[in-house]
mmCIF file of the protein (N, C-alpha, C, O) and its ligand, coordinates in Angstrom:
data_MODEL
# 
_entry.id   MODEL 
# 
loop_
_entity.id 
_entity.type 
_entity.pdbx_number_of_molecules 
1 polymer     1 
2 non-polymer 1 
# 
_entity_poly.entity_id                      1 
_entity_poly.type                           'polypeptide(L)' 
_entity_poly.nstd_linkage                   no 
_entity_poly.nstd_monomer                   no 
_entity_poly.pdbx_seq_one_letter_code       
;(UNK)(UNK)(UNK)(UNK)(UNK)(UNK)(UNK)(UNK)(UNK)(UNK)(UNK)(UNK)(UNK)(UNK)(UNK)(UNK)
(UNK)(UNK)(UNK)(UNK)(UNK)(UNK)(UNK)(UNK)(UNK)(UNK)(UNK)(UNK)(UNK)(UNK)(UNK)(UNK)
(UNK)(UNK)(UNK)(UNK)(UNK)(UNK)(UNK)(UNK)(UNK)(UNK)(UNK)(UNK)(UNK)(UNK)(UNK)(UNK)
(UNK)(UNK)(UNK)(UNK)
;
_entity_poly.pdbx_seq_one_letter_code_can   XXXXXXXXXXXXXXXXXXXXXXXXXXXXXXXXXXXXXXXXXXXXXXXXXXXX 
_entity_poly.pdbx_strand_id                 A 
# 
loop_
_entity_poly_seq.entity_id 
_entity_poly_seq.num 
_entity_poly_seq.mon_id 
_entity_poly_seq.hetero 
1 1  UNK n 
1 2  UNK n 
1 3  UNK n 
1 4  UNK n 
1 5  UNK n 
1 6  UNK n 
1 7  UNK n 
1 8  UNK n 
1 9  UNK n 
1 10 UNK n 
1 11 UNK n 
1 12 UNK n 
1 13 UNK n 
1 14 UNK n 
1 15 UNK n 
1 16 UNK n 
1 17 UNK n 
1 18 UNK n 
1 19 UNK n 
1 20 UNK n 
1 21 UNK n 
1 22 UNK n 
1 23 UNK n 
1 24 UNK n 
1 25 UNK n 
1 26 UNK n 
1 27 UNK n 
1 28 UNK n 
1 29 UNK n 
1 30 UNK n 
1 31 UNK n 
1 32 UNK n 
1 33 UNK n 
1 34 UNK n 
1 35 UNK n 
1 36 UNK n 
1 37 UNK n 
1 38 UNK n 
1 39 UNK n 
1 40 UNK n 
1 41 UNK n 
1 42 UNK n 
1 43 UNK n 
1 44 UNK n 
1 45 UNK n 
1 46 UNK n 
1 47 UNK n 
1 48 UNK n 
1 49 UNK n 
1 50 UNK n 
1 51 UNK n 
1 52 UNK n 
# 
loop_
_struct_asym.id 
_struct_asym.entity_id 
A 1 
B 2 
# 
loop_
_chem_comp.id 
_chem_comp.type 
_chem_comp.mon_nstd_flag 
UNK 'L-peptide linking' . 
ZN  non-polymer         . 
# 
_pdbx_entity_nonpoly.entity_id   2 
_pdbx_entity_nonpoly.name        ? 
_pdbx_entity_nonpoly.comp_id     ZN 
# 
_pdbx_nonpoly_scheme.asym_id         B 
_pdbx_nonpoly_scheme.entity_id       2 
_pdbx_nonpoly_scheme.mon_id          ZN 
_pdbx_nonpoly_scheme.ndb_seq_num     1 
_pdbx_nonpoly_scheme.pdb_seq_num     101 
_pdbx_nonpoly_scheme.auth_seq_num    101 
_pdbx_nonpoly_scheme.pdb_mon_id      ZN 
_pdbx_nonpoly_scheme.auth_mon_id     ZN 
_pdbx_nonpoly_scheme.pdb_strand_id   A 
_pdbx_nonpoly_scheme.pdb_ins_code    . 
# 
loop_
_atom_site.group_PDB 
_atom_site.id 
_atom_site.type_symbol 
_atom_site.label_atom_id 
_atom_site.label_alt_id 
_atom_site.label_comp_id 
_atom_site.label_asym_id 
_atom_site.label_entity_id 
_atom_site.label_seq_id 
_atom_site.pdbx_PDB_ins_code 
_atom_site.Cartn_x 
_atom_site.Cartn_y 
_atom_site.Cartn_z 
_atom_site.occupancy 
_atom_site.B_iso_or_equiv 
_atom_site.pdbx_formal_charge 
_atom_site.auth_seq_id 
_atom_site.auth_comp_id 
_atom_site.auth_asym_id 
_atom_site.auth_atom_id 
_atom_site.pdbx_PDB_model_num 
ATOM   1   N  N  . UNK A 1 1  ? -36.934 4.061  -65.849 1.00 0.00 ? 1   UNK A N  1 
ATOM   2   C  CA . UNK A 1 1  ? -36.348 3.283  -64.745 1.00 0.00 ? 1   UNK A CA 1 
ATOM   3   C  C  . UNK A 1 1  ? -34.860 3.638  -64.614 1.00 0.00 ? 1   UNK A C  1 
ATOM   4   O  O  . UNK A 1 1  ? -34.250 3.881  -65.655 1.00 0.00 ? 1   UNK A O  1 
ATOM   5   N  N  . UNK A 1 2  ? -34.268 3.688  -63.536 1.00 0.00 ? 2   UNK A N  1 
ATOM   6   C  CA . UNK A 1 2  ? -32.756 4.469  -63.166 1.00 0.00 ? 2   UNK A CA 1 
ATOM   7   C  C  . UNK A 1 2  ? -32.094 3.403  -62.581 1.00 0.00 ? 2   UNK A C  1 
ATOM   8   O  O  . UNK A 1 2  ? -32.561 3.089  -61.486 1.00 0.00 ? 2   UNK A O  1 
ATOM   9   N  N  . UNK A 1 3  ? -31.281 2.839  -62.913 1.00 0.00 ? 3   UNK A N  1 
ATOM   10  C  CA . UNK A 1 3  ? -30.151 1.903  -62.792 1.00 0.00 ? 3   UNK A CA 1 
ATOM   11  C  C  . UNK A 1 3  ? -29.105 3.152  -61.724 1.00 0.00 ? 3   UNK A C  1 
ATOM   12  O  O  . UNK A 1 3  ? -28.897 4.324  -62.040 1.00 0.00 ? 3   UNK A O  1 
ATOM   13  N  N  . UNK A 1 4  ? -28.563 2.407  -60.371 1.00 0.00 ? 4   UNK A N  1 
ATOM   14  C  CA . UNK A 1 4  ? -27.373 3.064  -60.158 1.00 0.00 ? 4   UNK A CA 1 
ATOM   15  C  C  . UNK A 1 4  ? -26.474 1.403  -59.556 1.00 0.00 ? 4   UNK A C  1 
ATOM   16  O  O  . UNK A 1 4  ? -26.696 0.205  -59.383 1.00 0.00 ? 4   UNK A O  1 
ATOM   17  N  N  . UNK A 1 5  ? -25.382 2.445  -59.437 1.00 0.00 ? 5   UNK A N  1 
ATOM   18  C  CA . UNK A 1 5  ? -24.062 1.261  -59.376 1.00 0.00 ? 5   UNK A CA 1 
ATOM   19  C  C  . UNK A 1 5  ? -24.341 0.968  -57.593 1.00 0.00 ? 5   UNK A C  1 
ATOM   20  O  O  . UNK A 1 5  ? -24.507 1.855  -56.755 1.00 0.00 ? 5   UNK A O  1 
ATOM   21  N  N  . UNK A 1 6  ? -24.332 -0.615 -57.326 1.00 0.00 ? 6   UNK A N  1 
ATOM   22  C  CA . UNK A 1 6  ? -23.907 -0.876 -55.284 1.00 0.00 ? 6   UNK A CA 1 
ATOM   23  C  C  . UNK A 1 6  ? -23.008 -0.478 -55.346 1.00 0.00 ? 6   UNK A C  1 
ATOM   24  O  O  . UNK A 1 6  ? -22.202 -1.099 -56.040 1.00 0.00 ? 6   UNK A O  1 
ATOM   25  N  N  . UNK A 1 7  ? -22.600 0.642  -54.760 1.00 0.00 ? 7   UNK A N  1 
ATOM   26  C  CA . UNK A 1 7  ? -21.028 0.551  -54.561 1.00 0.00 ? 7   UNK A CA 1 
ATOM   27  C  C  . UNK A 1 7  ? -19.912 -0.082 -53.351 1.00 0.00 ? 7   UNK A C  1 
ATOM   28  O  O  . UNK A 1 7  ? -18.745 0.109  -53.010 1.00 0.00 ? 7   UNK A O  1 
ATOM   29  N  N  . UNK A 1 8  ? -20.790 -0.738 -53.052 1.00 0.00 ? 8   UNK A N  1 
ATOM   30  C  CA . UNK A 1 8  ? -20.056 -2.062 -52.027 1.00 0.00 ? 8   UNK A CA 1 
ATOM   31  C  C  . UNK A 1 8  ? -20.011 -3.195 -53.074 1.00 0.00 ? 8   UNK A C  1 
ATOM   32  O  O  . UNK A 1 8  ? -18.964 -3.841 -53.083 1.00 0.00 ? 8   UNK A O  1 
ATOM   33  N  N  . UNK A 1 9  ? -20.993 -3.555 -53.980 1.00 0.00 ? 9   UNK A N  1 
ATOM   34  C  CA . UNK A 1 9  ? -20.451 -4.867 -54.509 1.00 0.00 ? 9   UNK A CA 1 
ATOM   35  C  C  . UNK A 1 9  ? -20.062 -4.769 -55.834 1.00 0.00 ? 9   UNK A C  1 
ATOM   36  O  O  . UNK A 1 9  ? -19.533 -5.763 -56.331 1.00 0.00 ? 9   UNK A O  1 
ATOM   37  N  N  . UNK A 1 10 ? -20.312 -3.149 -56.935 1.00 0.00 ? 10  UNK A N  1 
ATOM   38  C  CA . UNK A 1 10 ? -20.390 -2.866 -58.115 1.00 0.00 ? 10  UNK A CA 1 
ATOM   39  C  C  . UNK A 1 10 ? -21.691 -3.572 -58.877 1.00 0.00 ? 10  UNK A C  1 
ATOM   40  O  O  . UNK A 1 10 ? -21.459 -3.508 -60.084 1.00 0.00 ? 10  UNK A O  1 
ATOM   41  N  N  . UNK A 1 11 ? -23.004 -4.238 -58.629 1.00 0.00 ? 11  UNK A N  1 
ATOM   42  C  CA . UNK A 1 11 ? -24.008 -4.630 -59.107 1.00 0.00 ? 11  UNK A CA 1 
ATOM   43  C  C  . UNK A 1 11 ? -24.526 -3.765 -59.442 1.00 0.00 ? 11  UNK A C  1 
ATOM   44  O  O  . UNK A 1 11 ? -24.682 -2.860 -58.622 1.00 0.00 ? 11  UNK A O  1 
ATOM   45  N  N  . UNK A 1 12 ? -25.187 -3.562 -61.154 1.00 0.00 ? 12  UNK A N  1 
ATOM   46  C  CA . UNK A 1 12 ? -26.097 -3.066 -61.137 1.00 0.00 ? 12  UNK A CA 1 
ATOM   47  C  C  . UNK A 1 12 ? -27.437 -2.884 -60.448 1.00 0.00 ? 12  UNK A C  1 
ATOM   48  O  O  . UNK A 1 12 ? -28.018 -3.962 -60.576 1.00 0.00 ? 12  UNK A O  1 
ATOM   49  N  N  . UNK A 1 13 ? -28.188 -2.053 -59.793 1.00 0.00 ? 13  UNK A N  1 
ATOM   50  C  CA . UNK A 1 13 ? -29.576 -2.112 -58.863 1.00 0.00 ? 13  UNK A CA 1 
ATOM   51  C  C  . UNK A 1 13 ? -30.364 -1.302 -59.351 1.00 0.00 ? 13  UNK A C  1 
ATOM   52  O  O  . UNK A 1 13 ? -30.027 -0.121 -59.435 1.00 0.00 ? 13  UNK A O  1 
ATOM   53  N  N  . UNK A 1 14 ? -31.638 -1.742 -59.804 1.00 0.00 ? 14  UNK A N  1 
ATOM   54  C  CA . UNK A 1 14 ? -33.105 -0.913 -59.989 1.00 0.00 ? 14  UNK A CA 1 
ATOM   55  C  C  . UNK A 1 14 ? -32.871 -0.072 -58.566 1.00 0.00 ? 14  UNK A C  1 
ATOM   56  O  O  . UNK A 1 14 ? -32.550 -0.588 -57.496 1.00 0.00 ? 14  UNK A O  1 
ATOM   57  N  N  . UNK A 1 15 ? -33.133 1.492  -58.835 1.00 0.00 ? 15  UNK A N  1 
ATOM   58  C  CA . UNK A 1 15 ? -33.876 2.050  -58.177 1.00 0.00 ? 15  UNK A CA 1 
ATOM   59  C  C  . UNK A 1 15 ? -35.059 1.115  -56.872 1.00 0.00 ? 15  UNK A C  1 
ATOM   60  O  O  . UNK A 1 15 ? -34.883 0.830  -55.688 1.00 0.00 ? 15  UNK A O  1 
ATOM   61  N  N  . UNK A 1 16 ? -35.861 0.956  -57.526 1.00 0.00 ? 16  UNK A N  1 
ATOM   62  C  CA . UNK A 1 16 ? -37.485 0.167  -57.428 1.00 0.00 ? 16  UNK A CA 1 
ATOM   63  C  C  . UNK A 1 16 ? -37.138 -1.109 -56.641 1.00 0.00 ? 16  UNK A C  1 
ATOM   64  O  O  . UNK A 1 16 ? -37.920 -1.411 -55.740 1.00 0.00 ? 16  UNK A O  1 
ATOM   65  N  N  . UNK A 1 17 ? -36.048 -1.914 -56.863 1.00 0.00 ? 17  UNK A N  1 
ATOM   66  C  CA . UNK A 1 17 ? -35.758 -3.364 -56.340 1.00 0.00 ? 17  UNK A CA 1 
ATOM   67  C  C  . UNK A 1 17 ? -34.945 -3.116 -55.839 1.00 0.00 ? 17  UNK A C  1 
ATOM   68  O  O  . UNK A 1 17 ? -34.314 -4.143 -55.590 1.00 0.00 ? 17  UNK A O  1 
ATOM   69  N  N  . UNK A 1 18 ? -34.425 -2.173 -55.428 1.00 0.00 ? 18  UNK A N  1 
ATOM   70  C  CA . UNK A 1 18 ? -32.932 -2.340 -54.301 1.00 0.00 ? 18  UNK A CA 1 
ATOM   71  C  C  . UNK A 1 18 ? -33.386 -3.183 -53.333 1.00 0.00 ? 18  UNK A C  1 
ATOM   72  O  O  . UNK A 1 18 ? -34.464 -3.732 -53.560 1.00 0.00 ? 18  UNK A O  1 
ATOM   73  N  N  . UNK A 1 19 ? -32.723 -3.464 -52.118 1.00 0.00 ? 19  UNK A N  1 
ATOM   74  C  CA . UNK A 1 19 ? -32.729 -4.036 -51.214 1.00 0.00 ? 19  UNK A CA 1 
ATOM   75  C  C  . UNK A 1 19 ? -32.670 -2.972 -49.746 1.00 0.00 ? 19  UNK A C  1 
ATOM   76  O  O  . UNK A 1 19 ? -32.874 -3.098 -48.538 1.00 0.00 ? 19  UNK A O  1 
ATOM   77  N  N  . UNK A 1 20 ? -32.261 -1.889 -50.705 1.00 0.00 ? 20  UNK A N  1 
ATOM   78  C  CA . UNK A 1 20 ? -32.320 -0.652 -49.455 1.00 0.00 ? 20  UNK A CA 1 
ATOM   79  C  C  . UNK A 1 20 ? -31.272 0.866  -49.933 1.00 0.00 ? 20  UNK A C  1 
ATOM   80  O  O  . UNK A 1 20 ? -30.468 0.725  -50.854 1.00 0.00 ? 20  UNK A O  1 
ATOM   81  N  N  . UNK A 1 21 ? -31.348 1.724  -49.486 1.00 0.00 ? 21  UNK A N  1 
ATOM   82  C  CA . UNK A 1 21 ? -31.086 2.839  -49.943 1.00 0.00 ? 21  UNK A CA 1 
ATOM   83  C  C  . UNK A 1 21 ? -30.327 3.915  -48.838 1.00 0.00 ? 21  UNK A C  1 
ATOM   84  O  O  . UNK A 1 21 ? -31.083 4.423  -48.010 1.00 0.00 ? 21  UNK A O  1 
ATOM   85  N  N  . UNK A 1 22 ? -29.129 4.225  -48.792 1.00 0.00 ? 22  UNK A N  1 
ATOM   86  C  CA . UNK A 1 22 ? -28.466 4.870  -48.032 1.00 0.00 ? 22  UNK A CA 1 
ATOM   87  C  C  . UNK A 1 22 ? -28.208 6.361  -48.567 1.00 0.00 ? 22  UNK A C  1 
ATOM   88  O  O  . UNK A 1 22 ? -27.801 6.377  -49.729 1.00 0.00 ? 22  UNK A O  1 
ATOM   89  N  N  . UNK A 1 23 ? -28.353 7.545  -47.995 1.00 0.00 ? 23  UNK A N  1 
ATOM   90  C  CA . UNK A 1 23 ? -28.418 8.995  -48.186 1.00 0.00 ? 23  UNK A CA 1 
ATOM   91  C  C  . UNK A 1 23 ? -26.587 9.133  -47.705 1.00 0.00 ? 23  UNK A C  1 
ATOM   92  O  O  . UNK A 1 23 ? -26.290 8.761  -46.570 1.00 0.00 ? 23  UNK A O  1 
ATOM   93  N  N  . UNK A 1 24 ? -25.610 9.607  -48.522 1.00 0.00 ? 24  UNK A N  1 
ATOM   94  C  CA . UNK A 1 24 ? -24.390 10.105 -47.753 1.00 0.00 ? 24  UNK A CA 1 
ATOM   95  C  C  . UNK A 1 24 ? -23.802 10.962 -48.206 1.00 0.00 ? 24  UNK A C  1 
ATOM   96  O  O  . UNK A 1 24 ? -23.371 10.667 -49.320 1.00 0.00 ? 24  UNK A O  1 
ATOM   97  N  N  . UNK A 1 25 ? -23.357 12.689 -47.630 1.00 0.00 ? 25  UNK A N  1 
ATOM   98  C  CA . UNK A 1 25 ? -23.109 13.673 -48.330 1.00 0.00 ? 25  UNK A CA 1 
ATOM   99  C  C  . UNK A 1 25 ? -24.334 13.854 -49.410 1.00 0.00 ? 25  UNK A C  1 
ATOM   100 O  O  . UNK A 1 25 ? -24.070 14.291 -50.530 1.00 0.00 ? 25  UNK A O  1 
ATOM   101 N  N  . UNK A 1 26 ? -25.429 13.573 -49.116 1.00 0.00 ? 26  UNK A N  1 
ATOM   102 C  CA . UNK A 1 26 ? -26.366 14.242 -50.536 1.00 0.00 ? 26  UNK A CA 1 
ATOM   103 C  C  . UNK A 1 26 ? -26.532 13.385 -51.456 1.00 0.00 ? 26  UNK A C  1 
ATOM   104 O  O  . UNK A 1 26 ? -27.533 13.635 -52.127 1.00 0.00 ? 26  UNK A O  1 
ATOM   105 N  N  . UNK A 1 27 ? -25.748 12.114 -51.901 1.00 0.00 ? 27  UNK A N  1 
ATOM   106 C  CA . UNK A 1 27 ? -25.827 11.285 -52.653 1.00 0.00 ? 27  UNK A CA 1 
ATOM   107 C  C  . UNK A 1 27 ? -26.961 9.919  -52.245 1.00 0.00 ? 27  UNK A C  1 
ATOM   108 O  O  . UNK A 1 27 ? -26.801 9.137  -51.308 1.00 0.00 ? 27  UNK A O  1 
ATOM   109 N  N  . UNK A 1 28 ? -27.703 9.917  -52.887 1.00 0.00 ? 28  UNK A N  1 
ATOM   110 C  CA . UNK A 1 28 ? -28.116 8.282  -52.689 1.00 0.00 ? 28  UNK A CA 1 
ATOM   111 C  C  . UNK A 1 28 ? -27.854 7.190  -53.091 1.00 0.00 ? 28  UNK A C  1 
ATOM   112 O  O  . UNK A 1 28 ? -28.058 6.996  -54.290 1.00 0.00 ? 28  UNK A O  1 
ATOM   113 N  N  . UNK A 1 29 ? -27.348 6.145  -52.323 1.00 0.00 ? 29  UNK A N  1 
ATOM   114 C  CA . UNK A 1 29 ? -26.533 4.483  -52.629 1.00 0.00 ? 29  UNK A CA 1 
ATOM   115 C  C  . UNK A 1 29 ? -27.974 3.900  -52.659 1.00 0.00 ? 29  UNK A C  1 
ATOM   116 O  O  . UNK A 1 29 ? -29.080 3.976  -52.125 1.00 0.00 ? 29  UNK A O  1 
ATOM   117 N  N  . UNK A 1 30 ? -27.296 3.308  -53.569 1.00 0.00 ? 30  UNK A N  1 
ATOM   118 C  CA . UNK A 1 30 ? -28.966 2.010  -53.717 1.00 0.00 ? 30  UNK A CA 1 
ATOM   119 C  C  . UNK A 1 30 ? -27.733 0.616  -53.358 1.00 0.00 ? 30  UNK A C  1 
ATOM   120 O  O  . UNK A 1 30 ? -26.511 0.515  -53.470 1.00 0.00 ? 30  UNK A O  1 
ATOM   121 N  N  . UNK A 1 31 ? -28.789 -0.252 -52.912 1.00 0.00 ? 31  UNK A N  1 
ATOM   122 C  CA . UNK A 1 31 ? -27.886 -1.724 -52.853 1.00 0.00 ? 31  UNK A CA 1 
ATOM   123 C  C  . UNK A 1 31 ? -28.485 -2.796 -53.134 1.00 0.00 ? 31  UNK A C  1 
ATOM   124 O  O  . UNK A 1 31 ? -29.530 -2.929 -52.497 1.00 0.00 ? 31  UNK A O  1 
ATOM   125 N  N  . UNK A 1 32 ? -28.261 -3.559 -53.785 1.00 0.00 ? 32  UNK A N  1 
ATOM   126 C  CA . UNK A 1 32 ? -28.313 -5.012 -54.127 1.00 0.00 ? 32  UNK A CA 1 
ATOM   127 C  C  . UNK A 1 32 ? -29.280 -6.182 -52.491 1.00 0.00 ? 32  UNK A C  1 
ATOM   128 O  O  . UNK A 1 32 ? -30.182 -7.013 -52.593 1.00 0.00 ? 32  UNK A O  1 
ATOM   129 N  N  . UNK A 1 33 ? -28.629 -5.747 -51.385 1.00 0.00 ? 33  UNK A N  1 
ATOM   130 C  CA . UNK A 1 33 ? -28.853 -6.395 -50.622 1.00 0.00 ? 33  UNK A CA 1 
ATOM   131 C  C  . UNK A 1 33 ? -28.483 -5.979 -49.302 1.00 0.00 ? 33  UNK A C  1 
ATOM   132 O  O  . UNK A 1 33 ? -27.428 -5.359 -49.175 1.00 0.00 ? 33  UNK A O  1 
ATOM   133 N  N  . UNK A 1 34 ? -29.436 -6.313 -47.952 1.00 0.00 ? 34  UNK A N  1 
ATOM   134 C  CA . UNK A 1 34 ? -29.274 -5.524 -46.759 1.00 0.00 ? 34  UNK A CA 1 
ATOM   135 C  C  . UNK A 1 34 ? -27.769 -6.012 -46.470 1.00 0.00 ? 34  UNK A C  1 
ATOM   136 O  O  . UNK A 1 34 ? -27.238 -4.978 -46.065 1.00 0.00 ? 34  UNK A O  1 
ATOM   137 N  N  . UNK A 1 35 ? -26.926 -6.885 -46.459 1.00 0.00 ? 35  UNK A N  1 
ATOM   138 C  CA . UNK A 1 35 ? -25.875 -6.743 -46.009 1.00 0.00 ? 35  UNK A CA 1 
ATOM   139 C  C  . UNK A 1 35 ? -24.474 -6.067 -46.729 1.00 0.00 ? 35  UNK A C  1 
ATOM   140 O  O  . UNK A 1 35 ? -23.365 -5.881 -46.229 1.00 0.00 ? 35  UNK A O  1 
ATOM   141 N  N  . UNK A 1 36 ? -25.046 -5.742 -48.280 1.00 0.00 ? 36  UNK A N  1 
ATOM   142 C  CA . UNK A 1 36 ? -24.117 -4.457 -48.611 1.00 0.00 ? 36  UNK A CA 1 
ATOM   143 C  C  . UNK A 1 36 ? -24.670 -3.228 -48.070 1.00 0.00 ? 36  UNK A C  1 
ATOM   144 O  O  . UNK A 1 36 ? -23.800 -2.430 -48.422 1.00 0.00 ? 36  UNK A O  1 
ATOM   145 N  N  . UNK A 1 37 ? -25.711 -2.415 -47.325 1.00 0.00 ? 37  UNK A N  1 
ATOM   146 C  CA . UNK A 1 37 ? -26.091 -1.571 -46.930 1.00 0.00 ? 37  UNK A CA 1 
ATOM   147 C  C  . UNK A 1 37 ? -25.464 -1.297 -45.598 1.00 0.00 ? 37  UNK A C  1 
ATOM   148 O  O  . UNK A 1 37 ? -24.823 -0.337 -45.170 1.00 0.00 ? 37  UNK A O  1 
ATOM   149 N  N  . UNK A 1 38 ? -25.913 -2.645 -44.976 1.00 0.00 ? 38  UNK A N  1 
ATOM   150 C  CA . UNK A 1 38 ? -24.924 -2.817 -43.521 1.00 0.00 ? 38  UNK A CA 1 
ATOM   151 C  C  . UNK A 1 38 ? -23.352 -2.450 -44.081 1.00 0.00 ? 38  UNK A C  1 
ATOM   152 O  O  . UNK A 1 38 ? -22.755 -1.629 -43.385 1.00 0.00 ? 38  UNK A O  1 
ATOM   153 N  N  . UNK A 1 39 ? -22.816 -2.840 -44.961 1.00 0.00 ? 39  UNK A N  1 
ATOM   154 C  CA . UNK A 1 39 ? -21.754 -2.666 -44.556 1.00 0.00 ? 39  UNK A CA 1 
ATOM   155 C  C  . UNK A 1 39 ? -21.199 -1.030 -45.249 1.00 0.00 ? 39  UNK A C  1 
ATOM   156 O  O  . UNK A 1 39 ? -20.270 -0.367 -44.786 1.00 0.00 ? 39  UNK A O  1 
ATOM   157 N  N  . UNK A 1 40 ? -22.045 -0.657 -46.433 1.00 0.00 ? 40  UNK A N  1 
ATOM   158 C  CA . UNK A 1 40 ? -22.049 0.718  -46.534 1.00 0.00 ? 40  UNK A CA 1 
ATOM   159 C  C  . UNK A 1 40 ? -22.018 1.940  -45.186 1.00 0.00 ? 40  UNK A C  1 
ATOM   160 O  O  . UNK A 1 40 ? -21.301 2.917  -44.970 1.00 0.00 ? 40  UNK A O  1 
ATOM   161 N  N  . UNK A 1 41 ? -23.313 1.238  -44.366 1.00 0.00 ? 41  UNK A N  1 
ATOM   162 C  CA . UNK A 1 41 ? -23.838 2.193  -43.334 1.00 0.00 ? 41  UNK A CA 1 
ATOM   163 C  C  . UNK A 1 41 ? -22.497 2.338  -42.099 1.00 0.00 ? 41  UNK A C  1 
ATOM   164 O  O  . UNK A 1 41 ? -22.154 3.396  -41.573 1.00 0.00 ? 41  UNK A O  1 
ATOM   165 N  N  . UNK A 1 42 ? -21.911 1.014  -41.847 1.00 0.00 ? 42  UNK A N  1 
ATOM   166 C  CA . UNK A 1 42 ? -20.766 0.956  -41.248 1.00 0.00 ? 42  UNK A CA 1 
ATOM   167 C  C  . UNK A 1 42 ? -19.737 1.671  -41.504 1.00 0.00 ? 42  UNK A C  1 
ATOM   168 O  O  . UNK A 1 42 ? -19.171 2.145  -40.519 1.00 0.00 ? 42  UNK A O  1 
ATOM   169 N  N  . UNK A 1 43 ? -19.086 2.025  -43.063 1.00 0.00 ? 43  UNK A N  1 
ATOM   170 C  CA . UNK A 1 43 ? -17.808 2.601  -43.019 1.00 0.00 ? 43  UNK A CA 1 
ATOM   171 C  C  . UNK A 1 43 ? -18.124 3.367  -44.817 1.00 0.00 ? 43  UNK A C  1 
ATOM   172 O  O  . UNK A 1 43 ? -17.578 3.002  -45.859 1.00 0.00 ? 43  UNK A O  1 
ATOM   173 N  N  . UNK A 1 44 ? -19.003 4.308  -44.673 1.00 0.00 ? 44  UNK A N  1 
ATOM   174 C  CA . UNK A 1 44 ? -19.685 4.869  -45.918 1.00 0.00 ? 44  UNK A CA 1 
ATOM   175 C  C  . UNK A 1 44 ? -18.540 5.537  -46.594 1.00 0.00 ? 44  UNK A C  1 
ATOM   176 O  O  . UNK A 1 44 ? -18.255 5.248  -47.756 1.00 0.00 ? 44  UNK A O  1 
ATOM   177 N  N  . UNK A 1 45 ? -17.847 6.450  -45.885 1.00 0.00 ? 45  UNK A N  1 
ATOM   178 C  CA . UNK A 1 45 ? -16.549 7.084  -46.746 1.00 0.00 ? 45  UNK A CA 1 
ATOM   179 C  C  . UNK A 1 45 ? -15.474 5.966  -47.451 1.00 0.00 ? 45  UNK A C  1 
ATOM   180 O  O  . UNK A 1 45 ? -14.771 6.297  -48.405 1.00 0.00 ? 45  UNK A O  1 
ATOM   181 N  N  . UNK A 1 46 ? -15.444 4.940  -47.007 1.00 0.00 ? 46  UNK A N  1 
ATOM   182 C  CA . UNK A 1 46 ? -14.885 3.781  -47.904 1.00 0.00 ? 46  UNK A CA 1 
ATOM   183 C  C  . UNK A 1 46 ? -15.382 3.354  -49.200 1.00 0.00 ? 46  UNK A C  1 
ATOM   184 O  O  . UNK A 1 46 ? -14.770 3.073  -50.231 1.00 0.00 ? 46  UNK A O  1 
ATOM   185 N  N  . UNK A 1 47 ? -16.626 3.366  -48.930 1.00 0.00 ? 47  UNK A N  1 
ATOM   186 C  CA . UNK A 1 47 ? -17.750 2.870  -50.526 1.00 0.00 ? 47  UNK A CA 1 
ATOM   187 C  C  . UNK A 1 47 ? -18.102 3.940  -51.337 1.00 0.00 ? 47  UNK A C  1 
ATOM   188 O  O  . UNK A 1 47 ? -18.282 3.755  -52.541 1.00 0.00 ? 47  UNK A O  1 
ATOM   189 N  N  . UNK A 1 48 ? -18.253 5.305  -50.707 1.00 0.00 ? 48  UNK A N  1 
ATOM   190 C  CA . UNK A 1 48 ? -18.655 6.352  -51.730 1.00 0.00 ? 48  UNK A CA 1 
ATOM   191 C  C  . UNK A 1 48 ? -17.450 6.746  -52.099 1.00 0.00 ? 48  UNK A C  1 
ATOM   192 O  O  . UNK A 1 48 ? -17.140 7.038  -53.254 1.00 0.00 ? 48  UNK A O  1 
ATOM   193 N  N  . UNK A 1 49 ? -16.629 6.773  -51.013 1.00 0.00 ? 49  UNK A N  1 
ATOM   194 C  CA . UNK A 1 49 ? -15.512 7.283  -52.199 1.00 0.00 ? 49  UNK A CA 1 
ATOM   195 C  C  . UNK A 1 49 ? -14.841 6.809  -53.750 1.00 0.00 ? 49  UNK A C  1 
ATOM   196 O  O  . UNK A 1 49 ? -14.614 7.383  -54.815 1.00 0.00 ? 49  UNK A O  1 
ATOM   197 N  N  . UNK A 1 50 ? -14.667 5.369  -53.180 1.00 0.00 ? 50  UNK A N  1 
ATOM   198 C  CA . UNK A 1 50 ? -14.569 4.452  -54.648 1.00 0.00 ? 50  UNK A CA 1 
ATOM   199 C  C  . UNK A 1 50 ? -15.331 4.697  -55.695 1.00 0.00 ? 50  UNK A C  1 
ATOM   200 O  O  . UNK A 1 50 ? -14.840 4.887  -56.808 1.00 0.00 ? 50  UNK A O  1 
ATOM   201 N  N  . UNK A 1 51 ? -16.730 4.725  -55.445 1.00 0.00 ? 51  UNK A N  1 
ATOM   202 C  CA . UNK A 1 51 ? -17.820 4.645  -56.413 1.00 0.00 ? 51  UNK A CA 1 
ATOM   203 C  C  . UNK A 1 51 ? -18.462 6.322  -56.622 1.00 0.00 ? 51  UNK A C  1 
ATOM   204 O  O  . UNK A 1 51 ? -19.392 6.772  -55.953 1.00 0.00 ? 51  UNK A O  1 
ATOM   205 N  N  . UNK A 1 52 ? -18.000 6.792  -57.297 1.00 0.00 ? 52  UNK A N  1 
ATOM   206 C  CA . UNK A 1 52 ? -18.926 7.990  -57.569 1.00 0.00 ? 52  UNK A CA 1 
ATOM   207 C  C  . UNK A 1 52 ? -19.836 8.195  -58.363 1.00 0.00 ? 52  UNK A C  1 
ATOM   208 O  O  . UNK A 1 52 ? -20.424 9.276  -58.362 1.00 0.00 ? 52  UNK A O  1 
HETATM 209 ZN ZN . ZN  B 2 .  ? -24.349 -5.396 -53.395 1.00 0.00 2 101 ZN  A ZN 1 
# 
């Protein structure tokens, strides 16, 4: 099982239980919940950059 970091809220997220999954530059964001995704999907170079 693969743990990655939300990087909108820093929560740990199952792979398997995210709440949803964003593709950016090649990387995949997992998230905690559709409204950290929303707000990933909104302004993505803000959240991936922080979180690598
Ligand atoms: Zn989150």
């Amino acid at each position: 099982m693969a743990t990655q970091t939300d990087p909108v809220c820093g929560m740990q997220v199952d792979e398997e239980s995210s709440a949803g999954a964003s593709e950016y530059k090649r990387t995949t964001y997992y998230f905690c919940s559709q409204s950290c995704k929303q707000k990933f999907d909104a302004n993505p170079e803000q959240y991936a950059g922080q979180a690598r």
